[in-house]
CHARMM internal coordinates of N, CA and C (Angstrom, degrees):
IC EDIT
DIST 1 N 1 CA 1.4446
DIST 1 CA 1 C 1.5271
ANGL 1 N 1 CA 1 C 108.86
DIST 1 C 2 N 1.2670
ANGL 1 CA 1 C 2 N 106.30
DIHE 1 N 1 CA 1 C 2 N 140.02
DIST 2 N 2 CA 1.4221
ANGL 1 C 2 N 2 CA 112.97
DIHE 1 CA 1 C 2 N 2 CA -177.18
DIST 2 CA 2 C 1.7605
ANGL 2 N 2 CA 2 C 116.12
DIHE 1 C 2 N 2 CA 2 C -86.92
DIST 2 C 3 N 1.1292
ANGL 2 CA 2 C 3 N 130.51
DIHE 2 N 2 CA 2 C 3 N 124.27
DIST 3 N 3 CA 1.2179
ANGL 2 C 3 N 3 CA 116.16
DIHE 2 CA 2 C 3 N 3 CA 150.46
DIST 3 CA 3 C 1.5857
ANGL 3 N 3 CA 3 C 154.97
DIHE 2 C 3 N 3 CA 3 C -81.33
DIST 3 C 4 N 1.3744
ANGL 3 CA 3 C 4 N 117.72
DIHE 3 N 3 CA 3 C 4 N 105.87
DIST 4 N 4 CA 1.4829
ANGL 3 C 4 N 4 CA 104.86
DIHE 3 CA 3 C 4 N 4 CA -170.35
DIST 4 CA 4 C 1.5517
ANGL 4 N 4 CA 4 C 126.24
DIHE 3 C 4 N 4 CA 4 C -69.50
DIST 4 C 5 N 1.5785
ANGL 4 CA 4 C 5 N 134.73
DIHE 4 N 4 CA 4 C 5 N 167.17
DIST 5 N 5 CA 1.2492
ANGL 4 C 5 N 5 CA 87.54
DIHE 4 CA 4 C 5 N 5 CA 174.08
DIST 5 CA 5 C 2.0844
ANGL 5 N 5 CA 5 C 78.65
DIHE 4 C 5 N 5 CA 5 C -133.51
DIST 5 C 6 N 1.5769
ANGL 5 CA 5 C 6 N 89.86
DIHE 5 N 5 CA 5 C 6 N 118.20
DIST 6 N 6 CA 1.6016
ANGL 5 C 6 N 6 CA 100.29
DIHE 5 CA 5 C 6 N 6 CA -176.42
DIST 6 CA 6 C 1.2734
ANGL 6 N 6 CA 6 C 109.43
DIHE 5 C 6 N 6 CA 6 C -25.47
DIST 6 C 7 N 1.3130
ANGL 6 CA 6 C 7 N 121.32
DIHE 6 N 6 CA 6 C 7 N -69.10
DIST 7 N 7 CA 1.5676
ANGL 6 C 7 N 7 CA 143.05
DIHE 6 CA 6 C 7 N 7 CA -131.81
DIST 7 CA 7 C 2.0292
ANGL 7 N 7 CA 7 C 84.31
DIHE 6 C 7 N 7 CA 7 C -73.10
DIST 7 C 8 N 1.3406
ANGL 7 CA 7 C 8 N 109.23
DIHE 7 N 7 CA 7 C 8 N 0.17
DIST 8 N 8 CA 1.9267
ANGL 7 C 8 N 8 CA 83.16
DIHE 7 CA 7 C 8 N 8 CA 174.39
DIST 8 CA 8 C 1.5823
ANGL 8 N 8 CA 8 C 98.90
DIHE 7 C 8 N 8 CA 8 C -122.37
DIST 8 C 9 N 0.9936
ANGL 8 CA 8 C 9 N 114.04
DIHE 8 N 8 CA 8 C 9 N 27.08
DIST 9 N 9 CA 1.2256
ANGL 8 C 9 N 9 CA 130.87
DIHE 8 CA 8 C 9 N 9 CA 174.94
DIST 9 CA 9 C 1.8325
ANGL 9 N 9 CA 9 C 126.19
DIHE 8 C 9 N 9 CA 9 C -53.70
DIST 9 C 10 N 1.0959
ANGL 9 CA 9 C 10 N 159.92
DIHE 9 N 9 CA 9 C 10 N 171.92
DIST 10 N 10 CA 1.1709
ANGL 9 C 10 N 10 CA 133.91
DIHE 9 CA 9 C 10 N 10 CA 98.23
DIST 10 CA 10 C 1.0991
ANGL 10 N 10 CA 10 C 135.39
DIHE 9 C 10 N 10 CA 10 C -82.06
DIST 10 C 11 N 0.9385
ANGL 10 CA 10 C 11 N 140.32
DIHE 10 N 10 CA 10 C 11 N 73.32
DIST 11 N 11 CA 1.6464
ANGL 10 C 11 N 11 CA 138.91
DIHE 10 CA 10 C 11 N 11 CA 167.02
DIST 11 CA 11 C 1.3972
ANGL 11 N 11 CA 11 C 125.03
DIHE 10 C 11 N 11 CA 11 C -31.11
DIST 11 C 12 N 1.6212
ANGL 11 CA 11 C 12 N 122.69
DIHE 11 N 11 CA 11 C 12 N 129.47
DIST 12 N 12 CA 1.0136
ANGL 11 C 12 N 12 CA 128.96
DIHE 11 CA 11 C 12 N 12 CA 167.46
DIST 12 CA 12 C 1.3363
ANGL 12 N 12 CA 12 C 135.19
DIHE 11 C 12 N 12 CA 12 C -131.77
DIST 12 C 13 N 1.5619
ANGL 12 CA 12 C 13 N 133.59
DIHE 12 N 12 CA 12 C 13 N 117.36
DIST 13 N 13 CA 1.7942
ANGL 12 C 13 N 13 CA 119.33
DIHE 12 CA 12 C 13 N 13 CA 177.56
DIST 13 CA 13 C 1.2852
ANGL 13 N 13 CA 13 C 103.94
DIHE 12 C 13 N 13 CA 13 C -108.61
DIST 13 C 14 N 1.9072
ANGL 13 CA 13 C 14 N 94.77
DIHE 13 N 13 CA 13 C 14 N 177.81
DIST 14 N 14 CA 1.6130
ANGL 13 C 14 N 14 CA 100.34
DIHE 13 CA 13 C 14 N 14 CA -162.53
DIST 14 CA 14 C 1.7191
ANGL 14 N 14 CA 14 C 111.44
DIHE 13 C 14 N 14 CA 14 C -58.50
DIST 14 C 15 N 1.1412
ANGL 14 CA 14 C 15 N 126.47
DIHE 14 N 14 CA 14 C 15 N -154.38
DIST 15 N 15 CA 1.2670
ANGL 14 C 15 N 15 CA 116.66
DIHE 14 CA 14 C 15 N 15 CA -162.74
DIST 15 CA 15 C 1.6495
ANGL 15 N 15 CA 15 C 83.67
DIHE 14 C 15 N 15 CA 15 C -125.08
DIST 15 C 16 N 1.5143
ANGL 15 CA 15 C 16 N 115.69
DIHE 15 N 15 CA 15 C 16 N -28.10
DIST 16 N 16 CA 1.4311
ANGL 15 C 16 N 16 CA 120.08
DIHE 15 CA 15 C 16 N 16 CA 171.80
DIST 16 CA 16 C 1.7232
ANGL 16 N 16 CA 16 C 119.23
DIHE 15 C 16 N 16 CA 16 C -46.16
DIST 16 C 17 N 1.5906
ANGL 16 CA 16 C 17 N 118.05
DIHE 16 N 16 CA 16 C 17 N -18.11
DIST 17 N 17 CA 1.0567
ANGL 16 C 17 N 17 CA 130.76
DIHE 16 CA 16 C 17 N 17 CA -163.47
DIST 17 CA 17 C 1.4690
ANGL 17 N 17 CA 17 C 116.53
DIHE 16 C 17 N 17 CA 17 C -81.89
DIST 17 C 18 N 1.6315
ANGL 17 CA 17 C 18 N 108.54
DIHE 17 N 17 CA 17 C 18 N -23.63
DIST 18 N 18 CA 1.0518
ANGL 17 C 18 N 18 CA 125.51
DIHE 17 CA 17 C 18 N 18 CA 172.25
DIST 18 CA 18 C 2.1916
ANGL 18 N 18 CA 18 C 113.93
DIHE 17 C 18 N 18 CA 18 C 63.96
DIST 18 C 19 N 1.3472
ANGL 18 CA 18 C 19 N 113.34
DIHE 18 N 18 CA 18 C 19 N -135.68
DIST 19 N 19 CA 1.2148
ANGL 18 C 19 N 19 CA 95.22
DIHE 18 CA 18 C 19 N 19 CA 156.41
DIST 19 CA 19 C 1.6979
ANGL 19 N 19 CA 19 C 125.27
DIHE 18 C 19 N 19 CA 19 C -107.15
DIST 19 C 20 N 1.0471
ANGL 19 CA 19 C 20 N 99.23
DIHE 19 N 19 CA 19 C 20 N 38.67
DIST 20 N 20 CA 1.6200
ANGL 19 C 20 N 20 CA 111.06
DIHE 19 CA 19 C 20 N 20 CA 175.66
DIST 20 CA 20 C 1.5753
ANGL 20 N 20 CA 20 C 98.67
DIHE 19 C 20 N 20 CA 20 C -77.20
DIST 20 C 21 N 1.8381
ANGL 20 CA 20 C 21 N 99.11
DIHE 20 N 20 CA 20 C 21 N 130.67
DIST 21 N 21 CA 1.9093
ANGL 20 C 21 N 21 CA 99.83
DIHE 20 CA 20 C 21 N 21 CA 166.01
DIST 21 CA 21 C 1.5250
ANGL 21 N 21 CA 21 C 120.76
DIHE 20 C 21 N 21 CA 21 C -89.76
DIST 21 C 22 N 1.7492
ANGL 21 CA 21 C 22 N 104.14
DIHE 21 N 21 CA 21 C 22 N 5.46
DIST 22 N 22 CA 1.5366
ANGL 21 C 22 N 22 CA 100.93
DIHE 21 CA 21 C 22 N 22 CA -171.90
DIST 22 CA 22 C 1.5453
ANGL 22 N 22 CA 22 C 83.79
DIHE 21 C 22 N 22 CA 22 C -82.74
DIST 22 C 23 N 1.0681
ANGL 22 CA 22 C 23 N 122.82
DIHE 22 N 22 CA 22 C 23 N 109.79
DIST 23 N 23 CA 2.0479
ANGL 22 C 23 N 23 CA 130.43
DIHE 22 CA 22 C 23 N 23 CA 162.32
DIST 23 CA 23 C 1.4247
ANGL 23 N 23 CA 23 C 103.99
DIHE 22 C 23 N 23 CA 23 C -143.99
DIST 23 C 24 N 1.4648
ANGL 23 CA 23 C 24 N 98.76
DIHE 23 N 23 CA 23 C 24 N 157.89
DIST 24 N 24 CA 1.4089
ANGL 23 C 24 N 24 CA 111.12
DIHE 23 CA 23 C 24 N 24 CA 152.32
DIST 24 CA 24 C 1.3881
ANGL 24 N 24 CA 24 C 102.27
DIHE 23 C 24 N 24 CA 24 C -94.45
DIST 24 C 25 N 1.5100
ANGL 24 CA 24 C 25 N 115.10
DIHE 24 N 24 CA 24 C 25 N 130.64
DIST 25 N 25 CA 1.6107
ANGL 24 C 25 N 25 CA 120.49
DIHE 24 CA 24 C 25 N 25 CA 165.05
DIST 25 CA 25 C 2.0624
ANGL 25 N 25 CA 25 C 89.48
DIHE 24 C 25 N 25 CA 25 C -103.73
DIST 25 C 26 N 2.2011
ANGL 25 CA 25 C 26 N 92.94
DIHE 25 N 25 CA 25 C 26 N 172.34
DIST 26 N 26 CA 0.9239
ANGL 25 C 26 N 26 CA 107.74
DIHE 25 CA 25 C 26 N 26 CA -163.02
DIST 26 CA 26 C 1.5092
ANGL 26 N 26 CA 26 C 93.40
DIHE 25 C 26 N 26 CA 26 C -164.83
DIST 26 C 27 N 1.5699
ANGL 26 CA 26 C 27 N 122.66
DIHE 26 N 26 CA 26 C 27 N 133.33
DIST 27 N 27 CA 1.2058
ANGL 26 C 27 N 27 CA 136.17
DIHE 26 CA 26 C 27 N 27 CA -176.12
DIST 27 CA 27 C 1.5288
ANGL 27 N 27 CA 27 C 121.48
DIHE 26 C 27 N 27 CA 27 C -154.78
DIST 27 C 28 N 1.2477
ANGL 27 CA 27 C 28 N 99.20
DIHE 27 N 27 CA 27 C 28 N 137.03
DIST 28 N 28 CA 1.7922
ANGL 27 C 28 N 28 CA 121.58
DIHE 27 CA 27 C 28 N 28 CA -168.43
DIST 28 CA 28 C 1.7053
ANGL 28 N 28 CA 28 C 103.76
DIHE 27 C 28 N 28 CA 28 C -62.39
DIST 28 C 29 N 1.3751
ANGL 28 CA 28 C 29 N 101.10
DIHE 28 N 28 CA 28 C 29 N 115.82
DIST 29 N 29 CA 1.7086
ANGL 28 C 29 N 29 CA 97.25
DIHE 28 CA 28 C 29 N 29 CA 164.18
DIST 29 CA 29 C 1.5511
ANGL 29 N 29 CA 29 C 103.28
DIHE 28 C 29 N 29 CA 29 C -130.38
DIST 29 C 30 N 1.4361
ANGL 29 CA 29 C 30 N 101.81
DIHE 29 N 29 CA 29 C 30 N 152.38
DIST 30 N 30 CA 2.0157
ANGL 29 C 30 N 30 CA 92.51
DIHE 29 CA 29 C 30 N 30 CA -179.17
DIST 30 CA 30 C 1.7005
ANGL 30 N 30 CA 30 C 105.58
DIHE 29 C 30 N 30 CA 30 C -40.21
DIST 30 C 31 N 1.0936
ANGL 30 CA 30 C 31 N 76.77
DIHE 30 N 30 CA 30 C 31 N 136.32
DIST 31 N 31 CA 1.6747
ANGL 30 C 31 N 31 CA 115.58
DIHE 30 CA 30 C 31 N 31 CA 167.15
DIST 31 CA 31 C 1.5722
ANGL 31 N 31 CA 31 C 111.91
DIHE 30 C 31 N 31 CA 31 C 38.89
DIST 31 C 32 N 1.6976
ANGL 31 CA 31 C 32 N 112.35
DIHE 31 N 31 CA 31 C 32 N 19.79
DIST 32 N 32 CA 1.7551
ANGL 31 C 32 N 32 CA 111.30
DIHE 31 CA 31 C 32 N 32 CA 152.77
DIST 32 CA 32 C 1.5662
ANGL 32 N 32 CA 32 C 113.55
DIHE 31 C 32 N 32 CA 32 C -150.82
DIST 32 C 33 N 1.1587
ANGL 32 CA 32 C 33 N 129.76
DIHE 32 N 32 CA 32 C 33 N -168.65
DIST 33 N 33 CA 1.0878
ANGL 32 C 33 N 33 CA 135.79
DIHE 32 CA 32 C 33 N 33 CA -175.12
DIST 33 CA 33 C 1.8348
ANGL 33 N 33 CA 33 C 122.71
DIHE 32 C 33 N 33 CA 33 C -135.64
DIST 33 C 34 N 1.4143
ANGL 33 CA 33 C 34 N 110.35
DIHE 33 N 33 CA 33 C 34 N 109.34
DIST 34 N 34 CA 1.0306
ANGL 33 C 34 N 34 CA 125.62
DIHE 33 CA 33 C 34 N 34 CA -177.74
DIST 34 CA 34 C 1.3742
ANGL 34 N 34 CA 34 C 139.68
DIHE 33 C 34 N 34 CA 34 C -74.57
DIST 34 C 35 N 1.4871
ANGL 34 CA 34 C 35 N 133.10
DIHE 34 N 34 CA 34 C 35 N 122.97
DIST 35 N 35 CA 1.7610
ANGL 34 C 35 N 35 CA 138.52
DIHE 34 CA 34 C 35 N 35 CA -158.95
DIST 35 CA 35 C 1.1122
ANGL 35 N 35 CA 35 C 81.60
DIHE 34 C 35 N 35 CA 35 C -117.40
DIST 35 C 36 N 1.5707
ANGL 35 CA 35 C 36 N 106.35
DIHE 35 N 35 CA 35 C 36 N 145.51
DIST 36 N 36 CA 1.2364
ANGL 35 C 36 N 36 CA 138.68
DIHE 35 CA 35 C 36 N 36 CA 169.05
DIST 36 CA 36 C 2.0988
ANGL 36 N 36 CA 36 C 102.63
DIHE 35 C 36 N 36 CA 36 C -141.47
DIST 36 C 37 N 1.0635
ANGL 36 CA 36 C 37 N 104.74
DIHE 36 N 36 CA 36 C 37 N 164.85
DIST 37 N 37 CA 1.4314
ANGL 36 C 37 N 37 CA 132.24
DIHE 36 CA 36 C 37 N 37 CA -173.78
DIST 37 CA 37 C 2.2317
ANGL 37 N 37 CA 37 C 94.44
DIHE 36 C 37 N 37 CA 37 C -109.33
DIST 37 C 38 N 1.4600
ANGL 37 CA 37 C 38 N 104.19
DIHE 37 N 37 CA 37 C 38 N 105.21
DIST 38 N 38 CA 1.3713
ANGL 37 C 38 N 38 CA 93.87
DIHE 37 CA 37 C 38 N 38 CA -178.78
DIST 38 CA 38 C 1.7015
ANGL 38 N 38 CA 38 C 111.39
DIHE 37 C 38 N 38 CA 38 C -71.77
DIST 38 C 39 N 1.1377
ANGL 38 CA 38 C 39 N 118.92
DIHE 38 N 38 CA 38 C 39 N -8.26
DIST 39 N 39 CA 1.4125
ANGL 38 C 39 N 39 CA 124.47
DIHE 38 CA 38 C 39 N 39 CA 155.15
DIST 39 CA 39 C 1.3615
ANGL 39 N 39 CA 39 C 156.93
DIHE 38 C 39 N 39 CA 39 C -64.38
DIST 39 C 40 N 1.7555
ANGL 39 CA 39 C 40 N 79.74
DIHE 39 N 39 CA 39 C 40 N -18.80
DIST 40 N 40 CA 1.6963
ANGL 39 C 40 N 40 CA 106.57
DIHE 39 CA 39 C 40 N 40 CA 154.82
DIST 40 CA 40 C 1.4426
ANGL 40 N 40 CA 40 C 122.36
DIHE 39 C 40 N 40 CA 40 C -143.15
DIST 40 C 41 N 0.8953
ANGL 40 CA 40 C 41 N 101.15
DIHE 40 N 40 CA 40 C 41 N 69.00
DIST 41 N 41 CA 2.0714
ANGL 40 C 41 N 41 CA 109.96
DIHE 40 CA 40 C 41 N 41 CA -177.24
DIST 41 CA 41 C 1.4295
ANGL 41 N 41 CA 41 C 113.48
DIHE 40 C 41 N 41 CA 41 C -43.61
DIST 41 C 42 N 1.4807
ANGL 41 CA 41 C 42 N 124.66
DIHE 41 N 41 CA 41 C 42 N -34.09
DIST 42 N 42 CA 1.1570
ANGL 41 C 42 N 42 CA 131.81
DIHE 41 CA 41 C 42 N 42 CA -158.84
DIST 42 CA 42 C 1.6349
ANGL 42 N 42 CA 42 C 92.53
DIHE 41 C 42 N 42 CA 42 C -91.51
DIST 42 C 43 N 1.6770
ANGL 42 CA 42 C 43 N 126.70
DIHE 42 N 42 CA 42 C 43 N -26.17
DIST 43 N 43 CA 1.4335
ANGL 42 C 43 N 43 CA 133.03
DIHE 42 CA 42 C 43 N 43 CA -170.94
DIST 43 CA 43 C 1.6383
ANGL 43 N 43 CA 43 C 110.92
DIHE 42 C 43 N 43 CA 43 C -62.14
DIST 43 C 44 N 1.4176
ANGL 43 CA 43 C 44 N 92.81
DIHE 43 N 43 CA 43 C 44 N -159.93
DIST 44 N 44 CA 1.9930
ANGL 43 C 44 N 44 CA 89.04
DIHE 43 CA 43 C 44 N 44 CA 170.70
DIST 44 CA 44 C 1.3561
ANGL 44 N 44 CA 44 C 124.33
DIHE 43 C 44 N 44 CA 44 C -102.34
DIST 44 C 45 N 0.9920
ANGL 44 CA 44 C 45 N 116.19
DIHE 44 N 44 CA 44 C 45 N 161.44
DIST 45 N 45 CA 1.4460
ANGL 44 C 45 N 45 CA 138.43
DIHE 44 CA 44 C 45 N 45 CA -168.45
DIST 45 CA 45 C 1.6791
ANGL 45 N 45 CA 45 C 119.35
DIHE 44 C 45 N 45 CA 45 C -112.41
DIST 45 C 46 N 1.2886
ANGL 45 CA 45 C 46 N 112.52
DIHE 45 N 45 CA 45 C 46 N 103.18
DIST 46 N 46 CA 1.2533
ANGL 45 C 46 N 46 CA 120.78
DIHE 45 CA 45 C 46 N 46 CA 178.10
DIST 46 CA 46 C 1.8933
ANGL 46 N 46 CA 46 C 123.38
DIHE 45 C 46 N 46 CA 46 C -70.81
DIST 46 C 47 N 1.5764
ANGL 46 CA 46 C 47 N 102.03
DIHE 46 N 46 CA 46 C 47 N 90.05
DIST 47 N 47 CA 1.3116
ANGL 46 C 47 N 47 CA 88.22
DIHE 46 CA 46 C 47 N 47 CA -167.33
DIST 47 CA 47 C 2.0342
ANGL 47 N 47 CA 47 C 130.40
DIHE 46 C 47 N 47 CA 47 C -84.02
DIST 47 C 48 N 0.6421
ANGL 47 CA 47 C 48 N 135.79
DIHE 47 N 47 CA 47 C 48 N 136.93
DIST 48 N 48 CA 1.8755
ANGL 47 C 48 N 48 CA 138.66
DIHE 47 CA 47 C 48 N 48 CA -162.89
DIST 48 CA 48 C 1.6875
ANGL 48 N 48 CA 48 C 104.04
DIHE 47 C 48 N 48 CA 48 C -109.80
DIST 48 C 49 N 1.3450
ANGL 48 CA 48 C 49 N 84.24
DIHE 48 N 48 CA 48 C 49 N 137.09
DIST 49 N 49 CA 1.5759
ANGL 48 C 49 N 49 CA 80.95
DIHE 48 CA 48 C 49 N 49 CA 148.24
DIST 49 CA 49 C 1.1771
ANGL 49 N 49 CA 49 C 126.02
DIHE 48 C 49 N 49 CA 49 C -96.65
DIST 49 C 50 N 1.6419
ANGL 49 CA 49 C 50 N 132.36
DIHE 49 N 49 CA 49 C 50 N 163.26
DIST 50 N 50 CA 1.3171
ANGL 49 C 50 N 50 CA 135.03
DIHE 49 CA 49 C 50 N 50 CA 178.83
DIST 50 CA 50 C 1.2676
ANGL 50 N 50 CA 50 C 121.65
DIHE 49 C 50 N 50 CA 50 C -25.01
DIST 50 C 51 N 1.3908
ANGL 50 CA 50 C 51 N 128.58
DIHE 50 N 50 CA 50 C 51 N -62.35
DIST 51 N 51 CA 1.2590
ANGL 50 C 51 N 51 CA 156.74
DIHE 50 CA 50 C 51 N 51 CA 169.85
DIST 51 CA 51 C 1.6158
ANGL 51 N 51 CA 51 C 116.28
DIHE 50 C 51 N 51 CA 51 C -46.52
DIST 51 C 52 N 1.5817
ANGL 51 CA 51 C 52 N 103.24
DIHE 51 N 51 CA 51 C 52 N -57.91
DIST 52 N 52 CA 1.6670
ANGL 51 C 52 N 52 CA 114.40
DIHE 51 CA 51 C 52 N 52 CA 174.07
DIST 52 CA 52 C 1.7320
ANGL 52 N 52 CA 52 C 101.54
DIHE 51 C 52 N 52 CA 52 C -56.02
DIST 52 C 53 N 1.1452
ANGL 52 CA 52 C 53 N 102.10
DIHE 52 N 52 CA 52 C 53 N -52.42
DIST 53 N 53 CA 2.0670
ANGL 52 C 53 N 53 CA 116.30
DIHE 52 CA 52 C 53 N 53 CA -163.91
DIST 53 CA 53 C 1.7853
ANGL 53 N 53 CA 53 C 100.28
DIHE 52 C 53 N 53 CA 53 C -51.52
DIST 53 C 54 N 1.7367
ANGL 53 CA 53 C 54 N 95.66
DIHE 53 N 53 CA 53 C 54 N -38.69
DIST 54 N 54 CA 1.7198
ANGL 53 C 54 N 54 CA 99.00
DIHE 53 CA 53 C 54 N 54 CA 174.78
DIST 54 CA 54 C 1.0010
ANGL 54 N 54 CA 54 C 120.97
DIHE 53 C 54 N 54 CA 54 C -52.65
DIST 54 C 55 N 0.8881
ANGL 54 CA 54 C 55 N 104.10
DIHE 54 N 54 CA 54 C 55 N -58.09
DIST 55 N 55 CA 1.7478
ANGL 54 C 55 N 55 CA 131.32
DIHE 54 CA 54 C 55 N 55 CA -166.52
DIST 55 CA 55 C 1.1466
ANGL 55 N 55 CA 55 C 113.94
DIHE 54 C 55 N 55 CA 55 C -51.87
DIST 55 C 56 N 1.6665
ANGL 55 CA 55 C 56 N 114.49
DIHE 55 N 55 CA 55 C 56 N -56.71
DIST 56 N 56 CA 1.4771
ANGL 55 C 56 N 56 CA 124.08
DIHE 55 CA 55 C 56 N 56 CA 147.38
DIST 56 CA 56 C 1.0694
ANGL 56 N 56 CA 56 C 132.33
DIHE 55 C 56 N 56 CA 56 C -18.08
DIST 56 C 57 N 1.6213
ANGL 56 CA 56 C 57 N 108.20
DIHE 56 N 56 CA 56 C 57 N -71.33
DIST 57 N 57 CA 1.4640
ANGL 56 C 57 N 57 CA 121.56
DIHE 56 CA 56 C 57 N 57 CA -166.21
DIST 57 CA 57 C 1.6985
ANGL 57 N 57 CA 57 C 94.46
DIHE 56 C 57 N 57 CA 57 C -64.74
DIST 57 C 58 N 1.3878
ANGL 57 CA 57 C 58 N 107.23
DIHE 57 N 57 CA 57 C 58 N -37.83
DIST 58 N 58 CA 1.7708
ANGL 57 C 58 N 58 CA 85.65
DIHE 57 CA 57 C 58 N 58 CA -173.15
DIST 58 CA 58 C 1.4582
ANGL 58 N 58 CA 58 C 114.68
DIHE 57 C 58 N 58 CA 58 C -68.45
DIST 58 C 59 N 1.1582
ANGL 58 CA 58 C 59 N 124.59
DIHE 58 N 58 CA 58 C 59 N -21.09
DIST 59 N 59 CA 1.4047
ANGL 58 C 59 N 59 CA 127.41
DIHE 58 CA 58 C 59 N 59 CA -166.09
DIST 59 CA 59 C 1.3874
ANGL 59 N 59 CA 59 C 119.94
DIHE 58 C 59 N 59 CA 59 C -83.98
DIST 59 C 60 N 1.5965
ANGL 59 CA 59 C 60 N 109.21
DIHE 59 N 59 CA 59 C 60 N 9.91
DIST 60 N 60 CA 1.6054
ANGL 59 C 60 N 60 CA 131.52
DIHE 59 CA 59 C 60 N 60 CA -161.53
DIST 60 CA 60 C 1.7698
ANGL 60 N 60 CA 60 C 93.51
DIHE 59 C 60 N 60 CA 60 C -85.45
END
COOR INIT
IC SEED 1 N 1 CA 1 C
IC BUILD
């Protein structure tokens, strides 16, 4: 198992979010894509692969 380590991350939410911290953020790591809770940055991070993150997003 790989470890990421958030904090070198870039994080990004929608732009719809404005300055509200209730978001889901989401950030690029080789070869998946990472969720975070913008309410707890320091918490865990649900990581996806490309494919899974799709799949997701369509199922929203």
């Amino acid at each position: 198992m790989t470890t990421i380590d958030a904090h070198t991350l870039t994080w990004q939410k929608s732009s719809y979010s404005g300055s509200n911290i209730n978001c889901v953020e989401v950030a690029r790591v080789p070869e998946a894509v990472a969720v975070r809770d913008s309410k707890d940055p320091d918490g865990p991070a649900l990581v996806f692969t490309p494919t899974a993150f799709t799949a997701f997003l369509r199922r929203l």
